[in-house]
C-alpha positions as CSV (number, residue, x, y, z in Angstrom):
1,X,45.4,16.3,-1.5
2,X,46.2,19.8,-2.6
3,X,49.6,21.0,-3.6
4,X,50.8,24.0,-6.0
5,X,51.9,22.7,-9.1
6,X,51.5,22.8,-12.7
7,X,48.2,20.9,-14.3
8,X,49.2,17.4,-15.9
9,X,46.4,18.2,-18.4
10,X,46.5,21.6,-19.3
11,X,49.9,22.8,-18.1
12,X,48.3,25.5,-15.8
13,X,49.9,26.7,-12.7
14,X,47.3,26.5,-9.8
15,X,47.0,24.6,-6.7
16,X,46.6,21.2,-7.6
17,X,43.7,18.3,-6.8
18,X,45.1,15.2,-7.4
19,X,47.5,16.3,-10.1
20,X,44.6,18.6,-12.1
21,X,43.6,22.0,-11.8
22,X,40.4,23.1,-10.4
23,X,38.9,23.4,-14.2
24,X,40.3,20.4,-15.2
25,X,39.3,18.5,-12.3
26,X,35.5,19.8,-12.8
27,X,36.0,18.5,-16.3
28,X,37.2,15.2,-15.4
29,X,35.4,14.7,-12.3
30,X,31.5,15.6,-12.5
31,X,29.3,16.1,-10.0
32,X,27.0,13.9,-11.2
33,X,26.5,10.8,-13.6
34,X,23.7,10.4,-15.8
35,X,22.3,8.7,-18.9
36,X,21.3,11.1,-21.6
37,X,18.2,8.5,-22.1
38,X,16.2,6.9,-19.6
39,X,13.1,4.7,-19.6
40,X,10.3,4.0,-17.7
41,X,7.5,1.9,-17.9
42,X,4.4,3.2,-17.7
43,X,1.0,0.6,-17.4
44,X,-1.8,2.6,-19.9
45,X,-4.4,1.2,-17.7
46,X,-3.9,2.6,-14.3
47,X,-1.5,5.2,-15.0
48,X,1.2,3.6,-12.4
49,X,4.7,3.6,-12.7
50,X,7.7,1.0,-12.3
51,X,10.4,2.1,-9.8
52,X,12.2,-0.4,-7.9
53,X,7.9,-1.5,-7.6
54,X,5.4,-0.4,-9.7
55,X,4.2,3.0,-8.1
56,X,0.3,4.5,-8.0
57,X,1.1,8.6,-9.2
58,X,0.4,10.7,-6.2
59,X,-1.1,13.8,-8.9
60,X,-4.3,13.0,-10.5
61,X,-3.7,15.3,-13.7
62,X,-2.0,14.0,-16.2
63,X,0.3,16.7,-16.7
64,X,0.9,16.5,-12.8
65,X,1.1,12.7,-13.5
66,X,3.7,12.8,-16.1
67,X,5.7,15.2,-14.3
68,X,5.9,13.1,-11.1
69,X,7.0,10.1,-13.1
70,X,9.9,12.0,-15.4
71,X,11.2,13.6,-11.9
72,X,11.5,10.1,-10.3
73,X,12.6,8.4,-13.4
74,X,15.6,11.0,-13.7
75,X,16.5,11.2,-9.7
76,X,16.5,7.1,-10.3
77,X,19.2,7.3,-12.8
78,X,21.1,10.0,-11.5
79,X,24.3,9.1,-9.1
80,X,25.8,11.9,-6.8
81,X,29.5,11.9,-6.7
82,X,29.1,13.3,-3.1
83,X,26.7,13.9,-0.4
84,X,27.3,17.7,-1.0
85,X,25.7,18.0,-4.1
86,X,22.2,18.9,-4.5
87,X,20.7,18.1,-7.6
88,X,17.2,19.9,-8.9
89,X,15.1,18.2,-11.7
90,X,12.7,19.9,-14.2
91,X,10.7,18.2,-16.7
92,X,9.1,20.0,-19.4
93,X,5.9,18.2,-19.9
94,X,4.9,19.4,-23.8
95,X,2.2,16.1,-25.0
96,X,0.3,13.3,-23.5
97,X,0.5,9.9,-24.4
98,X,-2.0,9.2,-27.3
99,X,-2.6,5.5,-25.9
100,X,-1.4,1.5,-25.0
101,X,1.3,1.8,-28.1
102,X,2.4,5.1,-28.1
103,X,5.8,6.5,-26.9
104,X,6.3,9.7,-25.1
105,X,9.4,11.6,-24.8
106,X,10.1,14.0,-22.0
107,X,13.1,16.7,-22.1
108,X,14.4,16.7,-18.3
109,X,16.7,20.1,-17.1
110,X,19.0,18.7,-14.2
111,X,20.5,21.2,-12.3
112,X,23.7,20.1,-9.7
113,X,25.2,22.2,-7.4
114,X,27.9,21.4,-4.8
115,X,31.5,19.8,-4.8
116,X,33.8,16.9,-3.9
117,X,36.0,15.9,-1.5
118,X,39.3,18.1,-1.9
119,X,37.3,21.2,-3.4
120,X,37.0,24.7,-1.5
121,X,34.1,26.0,-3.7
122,X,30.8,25.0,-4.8
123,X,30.4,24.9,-9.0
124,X,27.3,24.2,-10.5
125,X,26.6,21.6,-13.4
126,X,23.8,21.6,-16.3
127,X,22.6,18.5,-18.1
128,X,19.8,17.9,-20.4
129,X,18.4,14.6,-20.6
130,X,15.4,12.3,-22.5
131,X,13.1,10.6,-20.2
132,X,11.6,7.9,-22.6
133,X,8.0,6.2,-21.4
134,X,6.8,3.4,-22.4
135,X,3.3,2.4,-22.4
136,X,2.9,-1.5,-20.6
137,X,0.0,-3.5,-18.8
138,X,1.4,-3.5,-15.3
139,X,1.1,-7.2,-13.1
140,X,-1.7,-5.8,-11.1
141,X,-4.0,-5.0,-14.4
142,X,-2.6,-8.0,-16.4
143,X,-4.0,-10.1,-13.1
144,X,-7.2,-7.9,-12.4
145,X,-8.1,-8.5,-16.4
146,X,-7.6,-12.0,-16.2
147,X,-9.9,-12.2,-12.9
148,X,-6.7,-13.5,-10.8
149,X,-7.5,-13.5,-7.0
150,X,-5.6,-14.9,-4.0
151,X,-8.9,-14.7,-1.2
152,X,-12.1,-15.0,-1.1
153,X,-13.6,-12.5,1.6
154,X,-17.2,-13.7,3.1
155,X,-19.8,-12.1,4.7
156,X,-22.7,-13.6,7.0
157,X,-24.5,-12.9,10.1
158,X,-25.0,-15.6,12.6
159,X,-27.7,-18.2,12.4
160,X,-29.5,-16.2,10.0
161,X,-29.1,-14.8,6.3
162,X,-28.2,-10.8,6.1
163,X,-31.0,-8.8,5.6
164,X,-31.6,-6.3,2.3
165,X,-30.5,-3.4,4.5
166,X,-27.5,-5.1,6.0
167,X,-26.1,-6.1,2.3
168,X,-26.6,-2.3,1.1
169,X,-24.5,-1.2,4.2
170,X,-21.9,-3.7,4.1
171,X,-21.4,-3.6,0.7
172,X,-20.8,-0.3,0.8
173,X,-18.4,-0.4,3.8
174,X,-16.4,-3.0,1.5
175,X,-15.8,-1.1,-1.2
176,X,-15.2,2.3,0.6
177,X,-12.5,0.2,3.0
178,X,-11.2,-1.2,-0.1
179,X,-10.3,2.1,-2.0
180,X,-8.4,3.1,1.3
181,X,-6.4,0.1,1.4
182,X,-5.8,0.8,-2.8
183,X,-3.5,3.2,-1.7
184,X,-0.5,0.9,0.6
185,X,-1.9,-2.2,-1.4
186,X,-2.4,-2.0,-5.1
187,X,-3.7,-5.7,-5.5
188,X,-6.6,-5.1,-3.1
189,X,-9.2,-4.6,-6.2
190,X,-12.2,-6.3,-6.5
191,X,-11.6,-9.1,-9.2
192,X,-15.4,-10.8,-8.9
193,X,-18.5,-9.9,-6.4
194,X,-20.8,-12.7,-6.0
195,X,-23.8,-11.9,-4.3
196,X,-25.3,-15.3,-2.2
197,X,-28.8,-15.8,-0.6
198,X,-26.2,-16.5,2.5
199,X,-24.6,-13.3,2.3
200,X,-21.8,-11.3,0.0
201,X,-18.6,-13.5,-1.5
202,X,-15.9,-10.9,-3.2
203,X,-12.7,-12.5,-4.4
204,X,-10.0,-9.9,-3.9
205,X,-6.5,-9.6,-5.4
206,X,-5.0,-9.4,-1.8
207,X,-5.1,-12.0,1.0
208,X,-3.9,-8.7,3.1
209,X,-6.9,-6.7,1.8
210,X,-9.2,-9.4,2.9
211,X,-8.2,-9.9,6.3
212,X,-7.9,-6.2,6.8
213,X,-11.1,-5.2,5.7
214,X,-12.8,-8.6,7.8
215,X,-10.8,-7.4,10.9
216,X,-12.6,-3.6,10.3
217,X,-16.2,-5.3,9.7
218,X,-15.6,-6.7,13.4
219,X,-14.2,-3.8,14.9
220,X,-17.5,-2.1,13.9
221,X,-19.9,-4.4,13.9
222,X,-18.3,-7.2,16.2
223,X,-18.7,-11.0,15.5
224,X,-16.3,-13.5,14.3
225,X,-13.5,-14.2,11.9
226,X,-12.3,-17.2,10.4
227,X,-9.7,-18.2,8.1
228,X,-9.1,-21.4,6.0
229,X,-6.7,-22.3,3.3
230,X,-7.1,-24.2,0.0
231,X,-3.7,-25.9,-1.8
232,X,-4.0,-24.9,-6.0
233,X,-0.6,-25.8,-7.3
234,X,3.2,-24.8,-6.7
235,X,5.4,-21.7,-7.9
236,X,7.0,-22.5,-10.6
237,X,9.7,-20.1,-9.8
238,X,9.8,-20.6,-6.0
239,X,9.0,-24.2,-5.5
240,X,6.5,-22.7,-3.1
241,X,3.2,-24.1,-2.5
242,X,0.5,-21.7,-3.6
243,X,-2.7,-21.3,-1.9
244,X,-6.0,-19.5,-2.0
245,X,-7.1,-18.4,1.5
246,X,-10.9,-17.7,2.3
247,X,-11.3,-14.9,5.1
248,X,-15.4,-16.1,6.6
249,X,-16.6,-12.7,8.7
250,X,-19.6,-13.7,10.9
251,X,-21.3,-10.4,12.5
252,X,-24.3,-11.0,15.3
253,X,-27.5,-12.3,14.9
254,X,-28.8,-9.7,16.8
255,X,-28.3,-6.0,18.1
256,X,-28.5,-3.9,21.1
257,X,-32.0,-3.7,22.4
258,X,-32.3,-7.1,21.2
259,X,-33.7,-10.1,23.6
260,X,-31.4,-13.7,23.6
261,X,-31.9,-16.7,25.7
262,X,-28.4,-17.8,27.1
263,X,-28.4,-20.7,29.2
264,X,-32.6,-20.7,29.6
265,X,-32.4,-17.4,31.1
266,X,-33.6,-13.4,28.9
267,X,-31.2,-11.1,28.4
268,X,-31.0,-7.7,26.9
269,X,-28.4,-7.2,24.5
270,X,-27.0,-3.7,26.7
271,X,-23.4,-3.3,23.9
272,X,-21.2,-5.1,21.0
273,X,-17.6,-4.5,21.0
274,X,-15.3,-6.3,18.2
275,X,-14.6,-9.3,21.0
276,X,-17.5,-9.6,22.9
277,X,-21.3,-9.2,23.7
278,X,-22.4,-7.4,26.8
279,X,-25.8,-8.3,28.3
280,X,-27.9,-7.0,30.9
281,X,-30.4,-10.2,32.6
282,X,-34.1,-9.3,32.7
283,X,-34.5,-9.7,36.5
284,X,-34.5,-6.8,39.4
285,X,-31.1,-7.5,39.5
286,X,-30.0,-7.0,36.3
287,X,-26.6,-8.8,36.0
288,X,-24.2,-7.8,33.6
289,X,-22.1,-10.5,31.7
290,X,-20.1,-10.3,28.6
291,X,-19.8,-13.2,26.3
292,X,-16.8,-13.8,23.9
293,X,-18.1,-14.2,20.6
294,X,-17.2,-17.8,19.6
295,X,-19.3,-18.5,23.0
296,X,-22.2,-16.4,21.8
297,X,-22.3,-17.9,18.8
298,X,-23.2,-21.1,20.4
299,X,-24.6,-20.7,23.4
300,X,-26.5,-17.8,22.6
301,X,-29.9,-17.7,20.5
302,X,-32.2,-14.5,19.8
303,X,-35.6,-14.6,21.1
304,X,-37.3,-11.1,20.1
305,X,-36.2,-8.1,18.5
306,X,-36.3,-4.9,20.3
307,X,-38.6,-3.6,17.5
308,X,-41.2,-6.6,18.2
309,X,-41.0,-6.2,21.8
310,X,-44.6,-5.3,23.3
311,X,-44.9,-2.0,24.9
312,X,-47.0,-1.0,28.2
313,X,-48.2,2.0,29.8
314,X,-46.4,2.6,33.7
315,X,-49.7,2.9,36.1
316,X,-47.9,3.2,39.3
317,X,-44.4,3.3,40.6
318,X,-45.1,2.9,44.2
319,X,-44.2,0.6,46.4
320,X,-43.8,-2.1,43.1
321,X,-43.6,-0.9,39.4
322,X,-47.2,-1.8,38.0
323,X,-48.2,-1.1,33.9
324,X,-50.7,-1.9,31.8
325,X,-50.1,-4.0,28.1
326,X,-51.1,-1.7,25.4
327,X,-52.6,-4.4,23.3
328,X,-54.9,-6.8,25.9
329,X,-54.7,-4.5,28.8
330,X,-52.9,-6.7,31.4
331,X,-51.5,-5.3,34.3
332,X,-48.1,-6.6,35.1
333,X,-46.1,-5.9,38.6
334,X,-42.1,-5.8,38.5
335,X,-39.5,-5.0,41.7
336,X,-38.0,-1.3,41.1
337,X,-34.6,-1.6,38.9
338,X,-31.7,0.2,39.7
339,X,-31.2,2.7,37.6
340,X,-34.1,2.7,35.8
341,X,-36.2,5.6,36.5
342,X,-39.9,5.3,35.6
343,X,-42.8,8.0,36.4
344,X,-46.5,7.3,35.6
345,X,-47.6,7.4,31.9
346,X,-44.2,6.2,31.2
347,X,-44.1,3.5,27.7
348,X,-41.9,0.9,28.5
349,X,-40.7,-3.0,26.5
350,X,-41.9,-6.1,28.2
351,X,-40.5,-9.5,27.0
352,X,-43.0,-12.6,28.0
353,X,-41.5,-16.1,28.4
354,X,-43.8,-18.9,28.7
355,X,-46.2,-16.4,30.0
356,X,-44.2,-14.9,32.5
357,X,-43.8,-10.9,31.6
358,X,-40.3,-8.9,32.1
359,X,-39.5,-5.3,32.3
360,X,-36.7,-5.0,29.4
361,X,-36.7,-0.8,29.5
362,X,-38.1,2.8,29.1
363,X,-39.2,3.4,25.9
364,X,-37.5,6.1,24.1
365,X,-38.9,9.2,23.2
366,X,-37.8,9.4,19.7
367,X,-39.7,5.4,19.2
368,X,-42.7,7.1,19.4
């Protein structure tokens, strides 16, 4: 409350906030409160940074680095007297660390502008401060050193081992996923990749990273997930029981183009989505079903790849579809398929089961 009055402190005449001039109350009343030393920890490994959490730097110099973590570290330990102050920070980055035991002092400029309650007019405050780092081994280093995991992330294919191809591609799609994630998840690093005539085993740091980057290997490839748990011992801390959880990613035996048997009947492999196969049947009628995957995977079994499939030459089109095999010269007849648009000279896939041929489709172009 303001009143006119003389100052209690200085014994100036002036208009009065809470008994104190308007210098005196700046005096006793700052803007803002700060330590003239702060510290913050700083892991010589990664480069991150404890906050209320240990942070990843944004920057990737280390001038930019430093910077970022001074300007945090100071807005940390500063506390606003009111929400109309405005406070600007500016390190003055002069040396870099020189390693793991070395110490690192940063001058900080802090610059607050504003007032408090009872005030008419903005003043401006200037403090100089040490930001102090010091150099640690952060918990995610200390655990990726010492090979700590929580999951184990698998990678097979259905009823069949991955092929040399298949292992280039998906371990590549691991990592690059992985590096992503990095950014929300700092424990989803690779702590061991184990390589098995199966597939690919990587134990990761995160039972979040591994489900994530199983539930992106189905999205794009489809298949199925599965996820069991393993008891290794209680929290000492928590009481909690700790586990180790293994994230199993099964992706299809086959592809599109591909031929499967499901329930004795051929049929073409026509899409594969994350939850399903689509298939096309290999009569006139060609019958589209889709399969959840945890049906395929049983019920379904490849019978030819699309590469293997023999090809034909198309002889006539009317009234029946007749070609001729390219290998022993057999002529086969088929009912016209809807859809399927065939002219002669046309190379085209036939599928034979138990000696009875099938039209599967027009052979592309670009196979040629």
């Amino acid at each position: 409350m303001k009143i006119r009055g003389v100052c209690y402190r200085c014994g100036a005449e002036d208009e009065l906030i809470d008994g104190l001039c308007p210098l005196c109350y700046a005096q006793e009343h700052p803007l803002i409160e700060v330590p003239n030393r702060v510290e913050v920890e700083v892991c010589h490994l990664c480069g991150s940074y404890k906050r209320k959490v240990w942070q990843t730097p944004k920057g990737e110099d280390a001038y930019e680095i430093l910077e970022e973590i001074a300007y945090y570290a100071t807005k940390d330990a500063i506390k606003k007297k009111s929400v109309m102050v405005d406070v600007e920070i500016y390190p003055k980055i002069t040396q870099l660390p020189g390693g793991k035991r070395s110490k690192l002092i940063i001058p900080v400029h802090i610059i607050a502008e504003g007032r408090l309650p009872g005030e008419k007019e903005n003043r401006t405050e200037e403090r100089d401060i040490e930001v102090h780092i010091r150099m640690v081994q952060c918990p995610r280093c200390s655990r990726f050193m010492s090979n700590y995991y929580e999951a184990t992330l698998q990678i097979r294919a259905m009823n069949r081992y991955l092929t040399e191809e298949e292992r280039e591609i998906l371990d590549k799609f691991v990592r690059e996923e992985l590096l992503k994630r990095l950014k929300k998840d700092r424990m989803a690093f690779i702590s061991k990749f184990i390589p098995q005539k199966e597939g690919l085993d990587y134990q990761l740091g995160s039972v979040g990273a591994a489900r994530n980057v199983a539930q992106r290997i189905k999205e794009k490839y489809g298949g199925k997930i599965t996820e069991t748990a393993t008891l290794i011992g209680v929290d000492r801390d928590s009481g909690k029981d700790l586990y180790r959880v293994t994230v199993s990613v099964r992706i299809p035996e086959y592809r599109v183009g591909d031929v499967v048997i499901y329930k004795e009947k051929p049929y073409l492999v026509s899409a594969i989505t994350e939850d399903k196969v689509y298939m096309k049947s290999l009569d006139s009628r060609r019958e589209k079903i889709g399969i959840p995957w945890h049906i395929a995977e049983k019920e379904t079994k490849i019978s030819k790849r699309d590469n293997d499939l023999e090809t034909a030459t198309v002889i006539s089109t009317n009234p029946n579809i007749m070609v001729m095999d390219d290998k022993n010269y057999e002529i086969y007849e088929f009912d016209k398929i809807e859809g399927m648009e065939l002219k002669e000279g046309d190379k085209v896939k036939v599928y034979k089961k138990d000696d009875i041929p099938y039209l599967v489709s027009k052979k592309d172009d670009k196979e040629e």
